[in-house]
N, C-alpha and C positions, 0 to 999 in steps of 0.2 A: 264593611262590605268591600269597601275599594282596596283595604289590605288584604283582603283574602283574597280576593282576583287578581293583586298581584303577585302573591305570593304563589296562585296558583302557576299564572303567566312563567315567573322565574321557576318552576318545577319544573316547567313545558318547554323552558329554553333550554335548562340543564340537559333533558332528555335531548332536545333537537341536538345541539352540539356535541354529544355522547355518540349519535346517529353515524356522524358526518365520519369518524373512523370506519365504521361498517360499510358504507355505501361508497369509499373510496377504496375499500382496502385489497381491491383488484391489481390496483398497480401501486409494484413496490421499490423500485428506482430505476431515475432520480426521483427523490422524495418530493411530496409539491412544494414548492417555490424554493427550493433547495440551489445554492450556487456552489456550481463547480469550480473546479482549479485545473480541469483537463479537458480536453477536447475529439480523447477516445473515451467513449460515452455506453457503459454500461446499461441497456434497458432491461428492466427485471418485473414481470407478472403474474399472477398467481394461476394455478391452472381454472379453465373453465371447462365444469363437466362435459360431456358428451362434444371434444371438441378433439381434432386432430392437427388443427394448424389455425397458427394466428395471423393477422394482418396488424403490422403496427405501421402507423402514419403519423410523424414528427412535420414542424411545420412553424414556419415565423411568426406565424400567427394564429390568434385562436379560433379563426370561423376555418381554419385550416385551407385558404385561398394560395398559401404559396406554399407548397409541402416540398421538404428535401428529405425525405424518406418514404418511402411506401413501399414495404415489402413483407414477403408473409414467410415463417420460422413455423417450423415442426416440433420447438421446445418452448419454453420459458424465458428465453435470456438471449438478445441480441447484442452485440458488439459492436458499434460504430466508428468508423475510423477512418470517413472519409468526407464525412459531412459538418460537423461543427466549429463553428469559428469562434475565436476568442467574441469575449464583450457584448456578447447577443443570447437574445432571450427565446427560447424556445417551448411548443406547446408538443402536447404527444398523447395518445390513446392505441387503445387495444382493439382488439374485437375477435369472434370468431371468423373465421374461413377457411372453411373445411374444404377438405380435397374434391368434394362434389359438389364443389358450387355455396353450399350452406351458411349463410351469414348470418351472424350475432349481434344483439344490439352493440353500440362503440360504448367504449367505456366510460370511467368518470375523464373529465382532461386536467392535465398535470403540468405546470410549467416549472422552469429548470430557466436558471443563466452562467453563463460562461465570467469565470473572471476576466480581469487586463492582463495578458502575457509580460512576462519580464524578461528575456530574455532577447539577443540581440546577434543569433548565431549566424555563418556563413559558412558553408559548405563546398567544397569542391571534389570531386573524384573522377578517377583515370577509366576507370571498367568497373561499372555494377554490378557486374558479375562477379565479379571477386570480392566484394565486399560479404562479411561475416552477417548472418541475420539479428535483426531488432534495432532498439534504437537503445540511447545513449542518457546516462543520465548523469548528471555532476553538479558539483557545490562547491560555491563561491565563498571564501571569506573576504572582511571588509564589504563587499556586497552584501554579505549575508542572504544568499539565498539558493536556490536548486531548481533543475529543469531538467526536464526531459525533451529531448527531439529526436527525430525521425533523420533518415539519412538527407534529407533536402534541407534541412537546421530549421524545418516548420516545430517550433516549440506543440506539445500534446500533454507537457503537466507541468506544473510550476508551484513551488511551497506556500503560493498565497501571502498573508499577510505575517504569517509564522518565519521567523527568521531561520529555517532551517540548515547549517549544511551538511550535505551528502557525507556519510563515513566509505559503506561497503554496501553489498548487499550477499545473498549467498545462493544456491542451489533452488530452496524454495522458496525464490524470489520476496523474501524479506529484506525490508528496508532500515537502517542505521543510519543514525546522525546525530548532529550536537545541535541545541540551537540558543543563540543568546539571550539571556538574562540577566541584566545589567543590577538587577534585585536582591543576586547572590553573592557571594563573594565566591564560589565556585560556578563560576558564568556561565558553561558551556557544558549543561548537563545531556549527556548520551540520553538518545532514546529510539525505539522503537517504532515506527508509524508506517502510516498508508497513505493512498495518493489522495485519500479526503483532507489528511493534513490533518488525523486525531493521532493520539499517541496511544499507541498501544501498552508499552509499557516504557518506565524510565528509573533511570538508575537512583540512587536514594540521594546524590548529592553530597553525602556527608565528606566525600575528600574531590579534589582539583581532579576530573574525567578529563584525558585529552587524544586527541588522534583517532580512537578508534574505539570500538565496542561492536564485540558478536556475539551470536548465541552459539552455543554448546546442541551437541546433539540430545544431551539429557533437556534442552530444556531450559536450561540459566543461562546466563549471561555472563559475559567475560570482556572486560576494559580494562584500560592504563591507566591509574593515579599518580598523582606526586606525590612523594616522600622527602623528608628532609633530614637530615643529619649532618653533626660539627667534626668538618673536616681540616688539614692542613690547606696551605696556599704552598705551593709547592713553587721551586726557586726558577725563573724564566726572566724575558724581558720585562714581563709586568710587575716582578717584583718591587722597582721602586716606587708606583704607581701605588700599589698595597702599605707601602711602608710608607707612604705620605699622609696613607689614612690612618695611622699608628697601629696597624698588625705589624705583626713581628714577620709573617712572611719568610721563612726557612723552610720549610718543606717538611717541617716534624709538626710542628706547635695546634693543637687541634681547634681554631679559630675562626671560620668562616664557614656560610652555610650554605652544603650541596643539596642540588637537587637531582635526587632518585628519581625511581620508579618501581610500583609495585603493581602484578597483575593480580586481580581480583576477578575472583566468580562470585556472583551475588545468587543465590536461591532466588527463582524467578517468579514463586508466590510472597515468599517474609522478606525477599531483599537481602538478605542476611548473609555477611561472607562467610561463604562454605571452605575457599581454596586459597590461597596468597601466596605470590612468589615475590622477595623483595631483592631489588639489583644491591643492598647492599650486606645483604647475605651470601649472596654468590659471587661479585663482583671483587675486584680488587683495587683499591683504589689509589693504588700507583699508575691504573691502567687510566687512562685522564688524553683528552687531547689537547697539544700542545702545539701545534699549526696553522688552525682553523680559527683561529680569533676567538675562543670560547672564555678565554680568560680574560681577555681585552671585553668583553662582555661583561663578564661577573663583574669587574669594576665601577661597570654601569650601575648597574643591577642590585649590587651587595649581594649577589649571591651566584653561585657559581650552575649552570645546565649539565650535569656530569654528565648523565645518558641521554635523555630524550627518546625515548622511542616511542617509534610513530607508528607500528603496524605491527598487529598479532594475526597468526593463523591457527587453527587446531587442524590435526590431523588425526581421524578418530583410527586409523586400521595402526597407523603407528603410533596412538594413545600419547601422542606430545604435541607441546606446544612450541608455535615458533615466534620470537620475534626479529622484528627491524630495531637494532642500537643505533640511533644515527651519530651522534657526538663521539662511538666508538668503532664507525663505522665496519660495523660486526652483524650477524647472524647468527643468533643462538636456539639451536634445540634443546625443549626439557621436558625429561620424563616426568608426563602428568602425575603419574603415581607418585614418583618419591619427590618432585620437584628437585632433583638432582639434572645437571646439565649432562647433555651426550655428548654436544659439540659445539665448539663456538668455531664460527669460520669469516675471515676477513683479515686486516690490518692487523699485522702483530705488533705488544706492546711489551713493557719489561717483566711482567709477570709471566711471561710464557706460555698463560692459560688459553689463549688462540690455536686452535689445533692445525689448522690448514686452511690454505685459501691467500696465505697472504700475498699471492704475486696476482688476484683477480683484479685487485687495484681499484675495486668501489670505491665512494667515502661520500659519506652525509646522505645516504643511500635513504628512501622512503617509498613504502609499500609493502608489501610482500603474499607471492601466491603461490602456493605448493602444488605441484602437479602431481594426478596421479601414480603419476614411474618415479615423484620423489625429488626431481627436480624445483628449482626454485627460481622464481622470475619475481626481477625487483628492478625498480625506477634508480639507477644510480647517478646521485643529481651531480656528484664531480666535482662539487667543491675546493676538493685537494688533489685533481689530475694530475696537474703541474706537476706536481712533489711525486704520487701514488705511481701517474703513466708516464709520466714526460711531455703533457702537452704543452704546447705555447699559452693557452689559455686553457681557463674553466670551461671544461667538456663535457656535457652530461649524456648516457648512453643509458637504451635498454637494454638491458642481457637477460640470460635465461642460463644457468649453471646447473650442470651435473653433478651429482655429489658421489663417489665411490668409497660408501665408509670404510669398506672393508680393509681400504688401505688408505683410511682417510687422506682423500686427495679429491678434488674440484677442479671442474675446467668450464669455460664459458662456450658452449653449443650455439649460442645465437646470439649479436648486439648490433644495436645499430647506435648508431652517434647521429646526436642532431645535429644541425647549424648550428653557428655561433650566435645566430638571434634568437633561438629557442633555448640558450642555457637556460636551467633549471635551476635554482641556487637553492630552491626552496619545494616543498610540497611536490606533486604530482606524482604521478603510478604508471607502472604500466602492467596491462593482464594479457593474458595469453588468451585468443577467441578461439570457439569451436573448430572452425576451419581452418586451421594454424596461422593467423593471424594475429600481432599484436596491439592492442589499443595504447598507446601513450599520448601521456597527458602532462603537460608542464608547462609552469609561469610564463616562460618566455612570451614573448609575439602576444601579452597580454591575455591570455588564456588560449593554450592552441591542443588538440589533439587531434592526434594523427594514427592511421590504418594504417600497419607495413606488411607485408607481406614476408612469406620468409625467406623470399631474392632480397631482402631490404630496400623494396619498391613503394613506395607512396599509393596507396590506390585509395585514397578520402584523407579529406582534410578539412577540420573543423576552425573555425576560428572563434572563438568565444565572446573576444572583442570588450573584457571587462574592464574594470576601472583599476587605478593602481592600487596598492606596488606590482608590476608585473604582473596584473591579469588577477591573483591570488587566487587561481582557479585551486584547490585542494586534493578531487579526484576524479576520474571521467569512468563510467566501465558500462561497455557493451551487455545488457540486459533483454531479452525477449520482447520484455513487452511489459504494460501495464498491469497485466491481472493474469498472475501468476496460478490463481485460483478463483472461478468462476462455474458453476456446476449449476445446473437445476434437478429436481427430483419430480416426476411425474405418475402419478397412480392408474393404472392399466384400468380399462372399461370403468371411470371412474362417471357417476350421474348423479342427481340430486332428487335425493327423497324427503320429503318431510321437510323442503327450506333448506338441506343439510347434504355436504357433498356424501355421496355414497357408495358401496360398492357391492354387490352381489357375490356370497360364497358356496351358492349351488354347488359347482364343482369341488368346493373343498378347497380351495385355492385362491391368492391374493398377491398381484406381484405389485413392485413399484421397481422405476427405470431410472437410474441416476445417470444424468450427461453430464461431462466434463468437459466443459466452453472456455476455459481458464488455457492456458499455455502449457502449463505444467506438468507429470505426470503426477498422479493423485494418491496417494492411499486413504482410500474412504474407510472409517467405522461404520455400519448401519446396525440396526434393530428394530426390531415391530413389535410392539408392545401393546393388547388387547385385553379386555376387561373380563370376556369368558377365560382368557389363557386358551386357546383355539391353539396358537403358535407359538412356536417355535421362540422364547423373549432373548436366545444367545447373541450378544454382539459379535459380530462376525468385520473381516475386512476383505475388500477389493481393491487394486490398484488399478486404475483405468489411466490409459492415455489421452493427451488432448483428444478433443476431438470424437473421443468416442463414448460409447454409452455402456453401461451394465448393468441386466435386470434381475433383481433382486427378486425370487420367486417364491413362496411360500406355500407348502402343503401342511395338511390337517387330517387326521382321524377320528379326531375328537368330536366334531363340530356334531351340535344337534340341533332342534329345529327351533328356533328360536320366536316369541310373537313381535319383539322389542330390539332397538338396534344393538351391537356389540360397537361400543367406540374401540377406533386402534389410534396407535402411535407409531407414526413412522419416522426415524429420528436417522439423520446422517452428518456425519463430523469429517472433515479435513483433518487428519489426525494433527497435523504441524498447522493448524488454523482453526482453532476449535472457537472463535469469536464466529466463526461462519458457519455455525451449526443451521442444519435446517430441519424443522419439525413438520409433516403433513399429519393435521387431524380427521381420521375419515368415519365414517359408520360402515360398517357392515352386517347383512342381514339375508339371513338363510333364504328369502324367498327372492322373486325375481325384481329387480328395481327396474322401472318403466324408463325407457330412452327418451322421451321427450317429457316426463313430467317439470322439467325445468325450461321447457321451451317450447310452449303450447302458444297457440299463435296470437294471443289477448292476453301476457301476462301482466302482473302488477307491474308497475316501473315508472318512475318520476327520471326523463331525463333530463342531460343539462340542461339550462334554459339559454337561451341566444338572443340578440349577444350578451358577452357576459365580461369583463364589466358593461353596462348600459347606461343609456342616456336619453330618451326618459321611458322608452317602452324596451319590454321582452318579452320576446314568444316563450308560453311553460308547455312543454310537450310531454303526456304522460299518458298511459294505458292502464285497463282493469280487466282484469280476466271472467269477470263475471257481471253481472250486475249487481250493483253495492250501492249502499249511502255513501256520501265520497263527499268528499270538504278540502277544501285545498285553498291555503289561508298564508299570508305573510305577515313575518313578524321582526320586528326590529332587533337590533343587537343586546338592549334589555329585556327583551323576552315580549315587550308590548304587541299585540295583536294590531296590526296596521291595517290590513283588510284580508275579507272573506271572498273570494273567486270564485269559488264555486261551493256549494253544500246542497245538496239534494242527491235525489240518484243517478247512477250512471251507467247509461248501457255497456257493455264488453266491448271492447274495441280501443282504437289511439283518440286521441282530444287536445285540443290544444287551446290555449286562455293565452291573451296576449295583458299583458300588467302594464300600464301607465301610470308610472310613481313622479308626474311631471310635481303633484302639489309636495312630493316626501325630500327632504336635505336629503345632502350625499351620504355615501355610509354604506354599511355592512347589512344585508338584509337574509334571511331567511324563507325560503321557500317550505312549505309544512304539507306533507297529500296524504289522507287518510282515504282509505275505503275498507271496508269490514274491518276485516283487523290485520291489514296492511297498511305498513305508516315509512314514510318516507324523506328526505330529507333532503335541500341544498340551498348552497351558501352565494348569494349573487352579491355585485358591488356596484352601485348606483355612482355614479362620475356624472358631477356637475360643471 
């Protein structure tokens, strides 16, 4: 007997726990008890029938006594960006309120907390006005980490406990970076993520990823590995340095190991490399430098950096690829298709294969961004000024270069030169912003970037303020904003029939409204896919801009009169974000669906209990739409039945049972409310 009652019990818990997805699944981020890593804050809920605008109310606390939000949205998806502070815990609910006054019961409540900020930025700037829009993002090596901030250096997202650093990003606001894994012997695996800090996708690891990884307009993905190959030690000052280690060191003899690099596209479903360029298929390796200390290095090392390159770009209208060589402080174009070079421009060397550029006088150059007219802007860190310009010291400048292949020739249209306390010896970038603005970013001044204008005027200035060698800040780039992609989709005169959201197709007609809350411009997929076939099942696309909305309408000829629902599927995809897909399931039904069957003024509903956690009493506040046998009973985290609150019947109307669990231990408890055959569910926490 007592196995069977509890065997029942644990059927009755299974069930109640089952429940607790249904009766919360109004609000869908931040998830509950979910911890962020940013402090622009996403609120995302599901629609509620016969509703035109929502009231959402965020709040330090849970009986919501200090609220720092209260404001009411016409969609599904609020944006916060003014209110959340690192390290603090926050509560938050929905409701209806509609434009005439009509309020909804508040929804389930959901808490969320903020991580500890890492970052330790300082800002200044000349005129706000002139500053380019959005905020900033970049990644720290030796720190190992990444941040986003706002023009005031108030950090708004940070990598969390993942060692992430920033690579690039690109148009649709996709994110790249490396992050450490001391587990590999290939440490610093590329990958793909979001500002929740999951990885979307990541490279297969099988060779050394470094600098950099983008994606392809097709779709894959494209990094720099190392390659190695037995080369000569060619005859300099270091040769008896080499010949102490017993190489023979003459400049023919093939005995010591370079290292290459090869770009790789990996197929972005099997990983699989589709495309490969290696530098020492194209390269010639007489081409080597011999100035910069790289040799004096190898000796360190046993092995020699030939190329290093640190930054790739695609350029889809001219189907090539480009990179940054820094060790040959070079620039090379290559024809995607044949993987044949167009042009290498920079420093000339004795193979001749340098087509033009060599009085530009870059070197040990990192970055690179391709402008739409074709032009190219890269971070020249100046390593070898002295030698290249004639300066007194290591000079590092941004430029921006013209290219006139026609008579292949380059000229530099825009540079600015830092101070001498911002040389760059290593890492940093500079991009070109929207409003002809450039962002540079480099070691110096322990991680510093800087806004110039194109009088080469300073108008913001970050200081990053990291730990050594030199900041090791890696890249910094002007970005929009956090949520590149952000949409809701809403179903037009949508109500609920039968417990079930629904729609009326009297007129032959079904539209859904998709808003674009996101930054970005969008190209949406959608379809509506229906069990009669009524419509129309072609996927179709729209592009919408931020900001705005577009309604998707659907006509029928078909339709007959139906006594039973016709479920639909309405299905919409970010074509470049298809992880963000969203599905509305709805019924539709040829005759009229009642505007208030879902909000008659006694309906069923268990709300939250208060307060919650408690200690040792809670008010259960709950209504019945009719009169019912009604039982409303708590039960322990094993399923055990703890007490009966009420069973008998209950008139229509609200009710409230206050629970005194002074004699029950701390713990997880369950709230249980049946009345005919509505059953209800919620999860309180007893704090002793």
């Amino acid at each position: 007997m007592h196995l069977n009652y509890r065997y029942k019990s644990m059927k009755r818990l299974f069930f109640i726990i089952s429940l607790l997805s249904i009766t919360n699944a109004d609000l869908i981020q931040p998830t509950n008890y979910n911890a962020l890593y940013h402090t622009y804050v996403q609120f995302e809920w599901e629609q509620i029938p016969s509703t035109n605008r929502y009231q959402l109310k965020v709040s330090n606390n849970d009986s919501f006594t200090d609220v720092i939000i209260n404001v009411t949205d016409l969609t599904l998806v609020y944006i916060d960006r003014e209110n959340i502070e690192w390290n603090s815990q926050y509560y938050w609910k929905i409701r209806k309120h509609n434009l005439d006054g009509e309020l909804g019961s508040w929804s389930d409540v959901f808490t969320f907390t903020t991580a500890q900020k890492k970052s330790n930025v300082t800002t200044t700037f000349s005129n706000e006005t002139q500053l380019a829009d959005g905020v900033t993002i970049f990644g720290s090596f030796f720190n190992y980490y990444s941040a986003v901030v706002d023009n005031n250096g108030n950090e708004i997202w940070n990598s969390g406990i993942k060692e992430l650093v920033f690579y690039n990003t690109n148009d649709e606001g996709d994110l790249f970076a490396c992050y450490l894994d001391n587990t590999s012997d290939n440490n610093l695996p590329g990958v793909e993520f979001n500002i929740d800090n999951e990885f979307l996708w990541e490279e297969p690891n099988d060779e050394f990823l470094h600098h950099d990884m983008i994606q392809l307009p097709n779709g894959n993905y494209m990094g720099i590995v190392s390659v190695i190959e037995i080369g000569p030690i060619p005859i300099g000052s270091w040769t008896s340095l080499f010949q102490g280690l017993g190489y023979i060191a003459d400049g023919v003899t093939l005995e010591f190991l370079w290292v290459g690099d090869k770009i790789v596209e990996w197929d972005k479903d099997t990983k699989e490399v589709v495309w490969s360029w290696n530098t020492f298929d194209y390269f010639d390796m007489q081409d080597y430098d011999d100035i910069g200390g790289t040799w004096d290095q190898a000796y360190i090392n046993r092995q020699y950096d030939w190329t290093h390159i640190n930054a790739i770009a695609f350029h889809e209208e001219a189907n090539s690829v480009f990179i940054s060589v820094r060790h040959l402080s070079r620039i090379t174009r290559i024809d995607y298709s044949s993987g044949n070079i167009i042009w290498n421009m920079g420093h000339e060397f004795p193979s001749g294969e340098v087509d033009f550029g060599h009085d530009l006088g870059f070197s040990f150059q990192h970055s690179l961004q391709v402008l739409n007219n074709g032009n190219i802007v890269i971070f020249d860190n100046g390593n070898l000024s002295q030698v290249f310009l004639g300066t007194n010291e290591p000079t590092t400048r941004a430029i921006e270069i013209e290219i006139i292949e026609a008579t292949e020739d380059a000229s530099i249209v825009w540079e600015y030169i830092l101070p001498t306390n911002l040389f760059g010896f290593a890492s940093g970038n500079n991009q070109k912003l929207d409003n002809g603005n450039y962002l540079i970013t480099t070691v110096g001044g322990g991680g510093t970037s800087l806004e110039v204008n194109a009088n080469g005027e300073i108008v913001w200035e970050a200081d990053l303020n990291l730990s050594l060698p030199s900041g090791a800040v890696y890249r910094a780039m002007r970005i929009p904003g956090i949520y590149p992609v952000a949409f809701s989709v809403i179903t037009h005169d949508l109500h609920t029939h039968e417990s079930e959201p629904s729609v009326s197709v009297e007129d032959s007609t079904v539209a859904f409204e998709i808003h674009n809350e996101g930054y970005n411009a969008v190209t949406y997929e959608y379809s509506l896919v229906d069990e009669e076939s009524w419509f129309d099942a072609a996927t179709q696309e729209m592009l919408i801009q931020p900001g705005e909305s577009y309604i998707a309408e659907y006509s029928s000829v078909q339709i007959s009169d139906l006594a039973s629902a016709n479920p639909m599927v309405f299905t919409v995809t970010p074509i470049n974000h298809t992880q963000l897909t969203k599905t509305v399931n709805v019924n539709a039904y040829t005759f009229p669906v009642a505007i208030n069957d879902e909000f008659l003024p006694n309906t069923f509903e268990l709300y939250e209990p208060f307060p919650n956690p408690f200690n040792p009493t809670t008010a259960i506040r709950f209504s019945v739409a009719a009169t019912h046998a009604s039982q409303l009973q708590v039960f322990d985290i094993t399923g055990r039945l703890v007490e009966t609150l009420v069973d008998g019947g209950l008139q229509s109307g609200e009710h409230e049972v206050v629970w005194n669990a002074i004699n029950q231990p701390s713990g997880v408890y369950f709230i249980h409310f049946m009345s005919g055959m509505n059953t209800q569910t919620r999860k309180i926490l007893l704090l002793k």
